[in-house]
C-alpha positions as CSV (number, residue, x, y, z in Angstrom):
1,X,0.0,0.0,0.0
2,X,1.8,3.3,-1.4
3,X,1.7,6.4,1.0
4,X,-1.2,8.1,-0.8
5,X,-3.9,5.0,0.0
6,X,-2.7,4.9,4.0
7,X,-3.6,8.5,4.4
8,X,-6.7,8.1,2.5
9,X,-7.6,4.9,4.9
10,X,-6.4,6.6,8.3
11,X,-8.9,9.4,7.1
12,X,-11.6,7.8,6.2
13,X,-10.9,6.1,9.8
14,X,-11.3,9.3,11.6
15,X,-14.4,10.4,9.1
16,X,-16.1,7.7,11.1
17,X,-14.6,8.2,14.7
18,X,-15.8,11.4,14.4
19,X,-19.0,10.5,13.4
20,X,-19.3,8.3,15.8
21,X,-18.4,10.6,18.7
22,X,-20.8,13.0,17.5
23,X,-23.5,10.9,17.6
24,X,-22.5,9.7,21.1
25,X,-22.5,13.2,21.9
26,X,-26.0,13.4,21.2
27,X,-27.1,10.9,22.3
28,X,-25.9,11.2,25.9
29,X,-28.1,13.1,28.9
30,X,-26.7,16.6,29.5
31,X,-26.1,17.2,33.3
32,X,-25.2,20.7,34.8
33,X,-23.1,21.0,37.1
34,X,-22.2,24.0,39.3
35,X,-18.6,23.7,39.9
36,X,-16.3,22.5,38.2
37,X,-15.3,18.9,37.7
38,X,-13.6,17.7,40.6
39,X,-15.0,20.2,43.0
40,X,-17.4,20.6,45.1
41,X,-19.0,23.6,47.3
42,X,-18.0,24.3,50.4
43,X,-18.9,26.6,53.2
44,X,-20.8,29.7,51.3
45,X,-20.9,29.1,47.8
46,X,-17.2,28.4,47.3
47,X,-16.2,25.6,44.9
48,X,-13.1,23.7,46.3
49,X,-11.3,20.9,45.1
50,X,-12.7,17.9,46.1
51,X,-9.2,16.3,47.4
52,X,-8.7,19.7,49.8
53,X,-12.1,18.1,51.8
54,X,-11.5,14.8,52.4
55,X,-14.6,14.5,50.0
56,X,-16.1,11.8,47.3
57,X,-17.0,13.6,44.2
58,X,-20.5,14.2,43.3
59,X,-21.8,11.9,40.2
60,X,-25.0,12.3,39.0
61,X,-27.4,9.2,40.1
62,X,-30.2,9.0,37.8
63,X,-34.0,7.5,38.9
64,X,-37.2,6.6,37.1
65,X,-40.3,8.6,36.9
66,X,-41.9,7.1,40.0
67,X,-39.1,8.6,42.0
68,X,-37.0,5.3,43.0
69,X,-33.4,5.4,42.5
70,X,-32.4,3.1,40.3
71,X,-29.1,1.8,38.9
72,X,-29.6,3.2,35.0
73,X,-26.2,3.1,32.9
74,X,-27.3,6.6,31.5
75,X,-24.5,8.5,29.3
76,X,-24.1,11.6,30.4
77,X,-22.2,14.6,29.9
78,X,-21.4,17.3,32.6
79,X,-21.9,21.1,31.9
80,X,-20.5,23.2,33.9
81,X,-21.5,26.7,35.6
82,X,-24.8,28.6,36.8
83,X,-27.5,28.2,34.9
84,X,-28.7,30.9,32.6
85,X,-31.7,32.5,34.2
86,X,-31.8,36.0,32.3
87,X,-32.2,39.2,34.8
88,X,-33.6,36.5,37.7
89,X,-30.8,35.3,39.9
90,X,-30.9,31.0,40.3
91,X,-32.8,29.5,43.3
92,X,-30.8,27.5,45.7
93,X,-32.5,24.0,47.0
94,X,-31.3,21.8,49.3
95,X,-31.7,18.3,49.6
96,X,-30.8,16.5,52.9
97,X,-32.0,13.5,55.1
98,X,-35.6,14.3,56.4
99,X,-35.5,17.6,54.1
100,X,-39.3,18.4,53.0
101,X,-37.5,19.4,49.3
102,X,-36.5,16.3,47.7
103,X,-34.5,16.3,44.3
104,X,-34.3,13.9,41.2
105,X,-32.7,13.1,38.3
106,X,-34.9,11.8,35.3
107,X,-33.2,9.4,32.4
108,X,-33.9,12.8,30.3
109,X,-31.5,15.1,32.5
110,X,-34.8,16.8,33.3
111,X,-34.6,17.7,37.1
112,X,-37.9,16.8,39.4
113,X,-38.2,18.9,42.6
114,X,-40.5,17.2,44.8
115,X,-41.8,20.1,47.3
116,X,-44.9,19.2,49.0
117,X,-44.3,21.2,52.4
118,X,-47.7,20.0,53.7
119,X,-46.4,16.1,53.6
120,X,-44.6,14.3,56.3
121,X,-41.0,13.2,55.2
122,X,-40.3,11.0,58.0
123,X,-38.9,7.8,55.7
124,X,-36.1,7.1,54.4
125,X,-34.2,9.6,51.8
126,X,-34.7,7.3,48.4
127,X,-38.7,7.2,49.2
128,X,-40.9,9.5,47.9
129,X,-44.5,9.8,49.0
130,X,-47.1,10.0,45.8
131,X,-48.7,13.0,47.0
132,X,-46.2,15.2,46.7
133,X,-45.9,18.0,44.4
134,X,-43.4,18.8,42.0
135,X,-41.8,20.5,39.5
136,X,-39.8,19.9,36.5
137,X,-36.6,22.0,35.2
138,X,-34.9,21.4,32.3
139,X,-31.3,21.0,31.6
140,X,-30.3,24.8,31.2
141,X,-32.5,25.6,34.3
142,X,-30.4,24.0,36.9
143,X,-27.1,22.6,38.2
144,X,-26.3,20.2,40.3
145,X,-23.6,20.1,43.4
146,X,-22.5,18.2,46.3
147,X,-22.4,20.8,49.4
148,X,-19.9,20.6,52.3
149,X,-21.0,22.9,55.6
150,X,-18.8,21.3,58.2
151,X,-20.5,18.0,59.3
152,X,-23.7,19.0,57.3
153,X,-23.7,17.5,53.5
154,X,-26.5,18.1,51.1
155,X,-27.1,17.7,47.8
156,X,-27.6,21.4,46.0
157,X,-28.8,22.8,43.4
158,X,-29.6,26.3,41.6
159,X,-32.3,26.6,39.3
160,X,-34.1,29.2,37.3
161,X,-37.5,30.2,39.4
162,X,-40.2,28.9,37.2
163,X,-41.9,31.8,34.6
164,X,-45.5,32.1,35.7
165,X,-47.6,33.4,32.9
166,X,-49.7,35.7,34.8
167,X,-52.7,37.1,32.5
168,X,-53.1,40.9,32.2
169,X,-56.9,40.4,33.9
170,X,-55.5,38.7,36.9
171,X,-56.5,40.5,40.1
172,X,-52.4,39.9,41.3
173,X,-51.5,41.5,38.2
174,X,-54.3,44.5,38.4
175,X,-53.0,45.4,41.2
176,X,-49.2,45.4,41.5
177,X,-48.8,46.6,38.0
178,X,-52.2,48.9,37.0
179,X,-53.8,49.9,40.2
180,X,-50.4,50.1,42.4
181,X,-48.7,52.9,39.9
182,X,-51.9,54.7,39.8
183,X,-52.5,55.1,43.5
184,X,-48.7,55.5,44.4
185,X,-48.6,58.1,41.5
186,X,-51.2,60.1,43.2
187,X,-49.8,60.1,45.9
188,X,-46.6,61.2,44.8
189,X,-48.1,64.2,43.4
190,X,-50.1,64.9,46.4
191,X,-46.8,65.1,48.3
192,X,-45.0,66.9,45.8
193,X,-47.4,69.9,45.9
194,X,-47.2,70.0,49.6
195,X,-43.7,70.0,49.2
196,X,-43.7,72.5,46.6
197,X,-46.2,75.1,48.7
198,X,-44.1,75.0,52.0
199,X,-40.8,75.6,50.2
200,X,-41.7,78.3,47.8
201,X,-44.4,80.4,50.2
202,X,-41.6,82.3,52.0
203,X,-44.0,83.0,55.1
204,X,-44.4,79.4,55.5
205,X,-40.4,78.5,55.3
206,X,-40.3,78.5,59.4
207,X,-39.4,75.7,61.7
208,X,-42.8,74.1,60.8
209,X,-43.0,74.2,57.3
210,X,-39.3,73.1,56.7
211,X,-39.7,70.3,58.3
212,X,-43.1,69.2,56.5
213,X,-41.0,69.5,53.6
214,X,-38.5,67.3,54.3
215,X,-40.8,64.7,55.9
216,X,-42.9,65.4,52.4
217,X,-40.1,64.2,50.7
218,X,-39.2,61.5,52.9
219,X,-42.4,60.1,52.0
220,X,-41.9,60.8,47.9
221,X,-38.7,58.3,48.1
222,X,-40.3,56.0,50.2
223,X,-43.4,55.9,47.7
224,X,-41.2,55.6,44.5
225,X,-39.1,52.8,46.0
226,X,-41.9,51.1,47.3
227,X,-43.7,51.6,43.8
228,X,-40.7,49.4,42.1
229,X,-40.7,47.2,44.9
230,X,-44.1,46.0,44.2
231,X,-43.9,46.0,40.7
232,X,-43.8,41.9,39.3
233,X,-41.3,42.8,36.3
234,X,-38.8,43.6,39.0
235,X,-37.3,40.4,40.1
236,X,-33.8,41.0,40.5
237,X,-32.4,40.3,43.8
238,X,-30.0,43.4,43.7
239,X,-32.6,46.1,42.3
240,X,-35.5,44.4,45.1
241,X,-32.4,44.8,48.1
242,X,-31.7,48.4,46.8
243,X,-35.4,49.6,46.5
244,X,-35.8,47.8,50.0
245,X,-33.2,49.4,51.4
246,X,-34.5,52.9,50.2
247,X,-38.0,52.4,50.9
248,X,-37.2,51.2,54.4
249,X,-34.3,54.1,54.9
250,X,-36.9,57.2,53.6
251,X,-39.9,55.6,55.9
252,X,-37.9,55.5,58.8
253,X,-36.8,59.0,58.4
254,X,-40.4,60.4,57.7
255,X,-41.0,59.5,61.1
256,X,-38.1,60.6,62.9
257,X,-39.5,64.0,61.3
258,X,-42.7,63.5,62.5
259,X,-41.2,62.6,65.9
260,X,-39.2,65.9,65.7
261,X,-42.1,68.1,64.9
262,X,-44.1,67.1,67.9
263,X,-41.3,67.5,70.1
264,X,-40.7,70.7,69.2
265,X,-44.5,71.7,69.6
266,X,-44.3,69.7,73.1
267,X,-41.1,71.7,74.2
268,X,-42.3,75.2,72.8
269,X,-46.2,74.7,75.0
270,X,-44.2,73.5,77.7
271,X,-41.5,76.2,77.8
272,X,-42.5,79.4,79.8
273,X,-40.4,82.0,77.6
274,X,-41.1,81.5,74.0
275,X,-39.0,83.8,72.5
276,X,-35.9,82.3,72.6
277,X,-32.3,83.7,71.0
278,X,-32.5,80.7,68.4
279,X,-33.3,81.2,65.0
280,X,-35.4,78.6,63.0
281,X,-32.3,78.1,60.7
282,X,-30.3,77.1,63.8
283,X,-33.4,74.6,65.1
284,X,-33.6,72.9,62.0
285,X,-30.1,72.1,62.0
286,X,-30.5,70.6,64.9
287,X,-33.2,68.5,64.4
288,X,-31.8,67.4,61.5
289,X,-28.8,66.0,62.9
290,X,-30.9,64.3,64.8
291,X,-33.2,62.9,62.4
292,X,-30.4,61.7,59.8
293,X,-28.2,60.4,62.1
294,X,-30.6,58.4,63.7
295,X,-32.2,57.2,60.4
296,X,-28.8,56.4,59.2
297,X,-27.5,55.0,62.4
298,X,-30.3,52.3,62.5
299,X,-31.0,52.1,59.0
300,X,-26.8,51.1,58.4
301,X,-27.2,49.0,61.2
302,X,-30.2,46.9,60.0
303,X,-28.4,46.6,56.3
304,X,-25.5,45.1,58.5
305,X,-27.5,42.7,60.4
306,X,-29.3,41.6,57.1
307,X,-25.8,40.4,55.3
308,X,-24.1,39.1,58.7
309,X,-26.3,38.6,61.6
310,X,-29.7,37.3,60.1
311,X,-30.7,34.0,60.0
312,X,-28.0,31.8,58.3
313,X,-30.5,29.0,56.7
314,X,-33.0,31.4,55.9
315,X,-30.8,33.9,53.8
316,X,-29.2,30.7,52.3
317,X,-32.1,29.5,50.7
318,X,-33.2,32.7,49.6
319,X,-30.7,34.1,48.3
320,X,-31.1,37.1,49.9
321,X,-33.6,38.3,48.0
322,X,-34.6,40.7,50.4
323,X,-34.3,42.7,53.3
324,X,-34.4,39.4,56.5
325,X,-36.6,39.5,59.0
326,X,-33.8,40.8,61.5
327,X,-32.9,43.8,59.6
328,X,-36.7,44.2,59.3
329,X,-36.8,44.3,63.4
330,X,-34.1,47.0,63.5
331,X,-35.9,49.4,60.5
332,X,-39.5,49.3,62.6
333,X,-39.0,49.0,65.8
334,X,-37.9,51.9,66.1
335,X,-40.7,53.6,63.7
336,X,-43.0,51.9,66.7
337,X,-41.0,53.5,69.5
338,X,-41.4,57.3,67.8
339,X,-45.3,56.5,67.4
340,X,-44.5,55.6,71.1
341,X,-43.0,59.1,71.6
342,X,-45.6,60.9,69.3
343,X,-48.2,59.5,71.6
344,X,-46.4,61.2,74.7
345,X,-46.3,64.1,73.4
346,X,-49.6,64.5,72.3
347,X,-51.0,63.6,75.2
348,X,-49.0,65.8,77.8
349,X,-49.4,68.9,74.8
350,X,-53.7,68.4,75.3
351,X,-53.0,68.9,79.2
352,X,-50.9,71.8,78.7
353,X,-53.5,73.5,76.5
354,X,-56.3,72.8,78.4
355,X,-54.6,74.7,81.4
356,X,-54.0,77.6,79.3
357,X,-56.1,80.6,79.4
358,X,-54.7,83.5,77.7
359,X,-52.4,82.6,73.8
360,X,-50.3,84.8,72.0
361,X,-49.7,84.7,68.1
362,X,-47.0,81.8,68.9
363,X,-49.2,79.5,70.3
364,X,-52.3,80.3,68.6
365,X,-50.1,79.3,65.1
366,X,-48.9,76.1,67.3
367,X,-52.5,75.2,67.8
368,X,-52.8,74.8,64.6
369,X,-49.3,72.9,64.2
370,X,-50.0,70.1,66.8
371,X,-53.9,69.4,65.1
372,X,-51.8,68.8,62.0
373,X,-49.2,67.1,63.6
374,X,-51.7,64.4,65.2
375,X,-53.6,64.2,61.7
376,X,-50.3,63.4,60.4
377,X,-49.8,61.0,63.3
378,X,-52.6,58.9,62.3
379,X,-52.3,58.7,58.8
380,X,-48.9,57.6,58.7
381,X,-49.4,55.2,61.5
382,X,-52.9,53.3,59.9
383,X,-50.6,53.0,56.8
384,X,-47.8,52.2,58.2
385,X,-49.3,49.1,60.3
386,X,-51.5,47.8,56.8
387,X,-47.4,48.2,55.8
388,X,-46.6,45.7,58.3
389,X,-49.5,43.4,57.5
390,X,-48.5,42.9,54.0
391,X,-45.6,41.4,54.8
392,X,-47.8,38.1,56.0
393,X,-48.1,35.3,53.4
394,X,-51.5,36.5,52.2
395,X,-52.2,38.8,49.3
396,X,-55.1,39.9,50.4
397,X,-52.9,41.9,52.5
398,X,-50.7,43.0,50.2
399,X,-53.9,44.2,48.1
400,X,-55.4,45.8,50.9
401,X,-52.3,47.8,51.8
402,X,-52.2,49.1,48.1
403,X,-55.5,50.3,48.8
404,X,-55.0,52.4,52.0
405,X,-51.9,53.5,50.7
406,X,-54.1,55.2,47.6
407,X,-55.2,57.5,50.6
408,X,-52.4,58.3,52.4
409,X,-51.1,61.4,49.8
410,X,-54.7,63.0,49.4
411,X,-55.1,63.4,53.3
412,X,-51.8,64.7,53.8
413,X,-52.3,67.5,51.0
414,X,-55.8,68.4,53.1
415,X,-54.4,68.1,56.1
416,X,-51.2,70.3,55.1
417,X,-52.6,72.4,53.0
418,X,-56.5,73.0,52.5
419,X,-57.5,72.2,56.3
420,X,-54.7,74.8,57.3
421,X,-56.8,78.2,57.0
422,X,-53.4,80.1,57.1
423,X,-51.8,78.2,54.4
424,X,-55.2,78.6,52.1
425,X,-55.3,81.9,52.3
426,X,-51.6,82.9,51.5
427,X,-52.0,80.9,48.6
428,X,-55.2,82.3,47.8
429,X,-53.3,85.9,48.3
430,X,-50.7,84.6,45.9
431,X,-53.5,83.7,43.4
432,X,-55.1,87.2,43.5
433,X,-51.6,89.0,43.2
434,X,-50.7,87.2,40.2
435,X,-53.7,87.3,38.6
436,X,-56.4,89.8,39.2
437,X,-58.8,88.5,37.4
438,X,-58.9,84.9,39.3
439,X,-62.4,84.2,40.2
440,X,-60.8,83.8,44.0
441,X,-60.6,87.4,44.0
442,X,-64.1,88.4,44.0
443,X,-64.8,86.6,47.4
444,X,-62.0,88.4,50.2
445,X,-60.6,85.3,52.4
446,X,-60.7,84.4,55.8
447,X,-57.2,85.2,57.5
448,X,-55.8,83.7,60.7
449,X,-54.3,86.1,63.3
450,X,-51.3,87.5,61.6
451,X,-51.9,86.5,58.9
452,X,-52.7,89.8,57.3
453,X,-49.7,91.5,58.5
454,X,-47.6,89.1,57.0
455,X,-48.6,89.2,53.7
456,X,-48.3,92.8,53.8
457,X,-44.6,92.7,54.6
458,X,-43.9,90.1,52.2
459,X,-45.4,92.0,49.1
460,X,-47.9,90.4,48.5
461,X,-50.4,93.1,48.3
């Protein structure tokens, strides 16, 4: 045979390897698997080598459809990493002895996750009880690992959270994505007008009014982040932790402003001499180093206690999706000890008034401060608890708290703005000078006590 046949023939020869190896390759079951081969995870989520723990490595044991392991001879072929779940991060699942989350392979590489909480698991770990419920994940929507915590072994995977088509006439869907911008957008608009009419009215930029209009726009973050948070296109564990975090942040400072505003109408009915050598500039400043620092304090303390201190198992197996229930503890505990505070000081403020006989212009404009202040107080504390509830595993709650929420921006505006006879009629002032022909001109206003005299020294007439 001349030199020309042989490499004709040893071609040929690998023409059908080849072939062969292909079709092999198809033919086998593709596995994923998280690490690498030859490693396993240890501790949080680190793949290590499996001859650095002492270890067997982790082969894939395939079972038939009635969930018996089995000894099938099933080619297979490992795939290695995460699997590919778009903008959603994977879901970790752990299967140990007695574990209520049970995991199988299928001769088809198709992954069965048996997770009937509501059934006993008190056999052994190869039985599986019929009633169960499951779940099937294909190939590219999971990987399998062997995990090593310590003496604890498990057998892990991550998979893709299964898409649930949710249709558009859906009450869940109606009202986290329809109803839920509509009412938070009110509400945002509500509070931006507040906002708007205490900053620009320069007889209304006092002690009072600055701080409605930072607690105003406390509440506008806390109503945007919130608005994401519910949203069901957001799924993202890092955008829900950061709008979490926000939300959670701006609420808590709204009311360490509330808390700030009642003290200072507690302190300034209590005080004998009211005309202290303090500007409100100075007083502000004050009160907002203690707002911020206390918002920010507690607030950097419960992101803290999320990522190191809360609940090792329970973060695990969510991923931490969101904010834990211990970093919950530390953001409204202390919104429940300034309601606390609030309710002092209300209280004690209604004695003090009821033993006065005589005002002057300071406390007859506080008078109308601490009626808005407890309006305030309630509004933000009946929404704030249906806040709480929908944290419960019930939807109802979570629908109902979209609800009240709807009227928490309309009765701030009234309370702040069109049950405040002052502030209605400097705005109605303001109308008239800028447009003489406004149909408010034609009736004069009622003014509060000074009211007049102010608006003449601030050009407004």
């Amino acid at each position: 045979m001349d030199t020309k046949t042989g490499l004709i023939f040893l071609l040929i020869i690998y023409r059908v390897k080849s072939e062969v190896a292909d079709r092999n390759l198809e033919t086998s079951v593709r596995v994923n698997k998280c690490c690498e081969e030859g490693e396993l995870y240890e501790g949080n989520y680190h793949c290590a080598k499996v001859n650095l723990t002492h270890e067997t490595p982790w082969k894939p044991i395939f079972t038939t459809e009635d969930g018996k392991r089995t000894n099938l001879q099933i080619k297979y072929r490992l795939i290695t990493g995460l699997p590919d779940c778009g903008s959603k991060a994977p879901w970790p699942i752990y299967h140990y002895q007695n574990s209520s989350d049970r995991l199988r392979l299928l001769p088809n590489g198709v992954l069965r996750h048996y997770f009937d909480h509501n059934v006993p698991h008190e056999t052994e770990m190869d039985d599986i009880n019929p009633n169960s419920l499951y779940h099937d994940y294909e190939p590219n929507k999971y990987c399998l690992e062997k995990k090593v915590d310590g003496q604890f072994k498990s057998e892990f995977a991550r998979v893709c959270a299964p898409d649930h088509n949710t249709h558009w006439s859906e009450t869940e869907f109606l009202m986290r994505n329809i109803v839920n911008p509509v009412t938070h957008g009110i509400g945002i608009v509500c509070l931006l007008i507040i906002a708007v009419t205490y900053f620009v009215m320069p007889t209304l930029r006092d002690l009072v009014g600055n701080i409605i209009t930072t607690l105003c726009m406390c509440l506008i973050l806390s109503q945007v982040a919130d608005l994401i948070r519910l949203l069901t296109v957001f799924s993202s564990h890092i955008s829900l932790i950061i709008t979490d975090t926000i939300c959670y942040f701006s609420l808590l400072g709204s009311f360490f402003w509330l808390n700030s505003l009642g003290y200072y109408i507690w302190k300034t009915f209590k005080s004998r001499n009211v005309f202290l050598r303090i500007t409100d500039g100075k007083k502000y400043c004050y009160y907002s180093m203690y707002s911020w620092s206390c918002t920010l304090v507690l607030g950097a303390l419960a992101v803290f206690a999320h990522f190191t201190m809360d609940y090792p198992e329970e973060t695990a197996a969510h991923e931490q999706e969101e904010i834990g229930s211990l970093g919950l503890i530390i953001f409204f505990v202390p919104v429940a000890f300034t309601i606390l505070m609030d309710v002092f000081f209300f209280a004690t403020t209604v004695k003090t008034i009821n033993r006065m006989h005589t005002y002057g212009r300071i406390h007859h404009k506080l008078r109308h401060s601490f009626r808005m202040f407890l309006l305030l107080l309630l509004i933000m504390t009946i929404t704030w608890m249906f806040f709480l509830m929908s944290f419960f595993k019930f939807k109802g709650l979570i629908n109902c708290y979209i609800v009240v929420n709807a009227f928490q921006g309309p009765l701030i505006l009234y309370v702040c703005v069109f049950n405040q006879r002052h502030v209605a009629y400097l705005l109605r002032k303001t109308c008239c000078y800028k447009n003489c022909f406004c149909k408010c001109c034609r009736a004069e206003p009622e003014a509060e006590w000074g009211d007049e005299m102010t608006a003449m020294n601030t050009g407004i007439y």
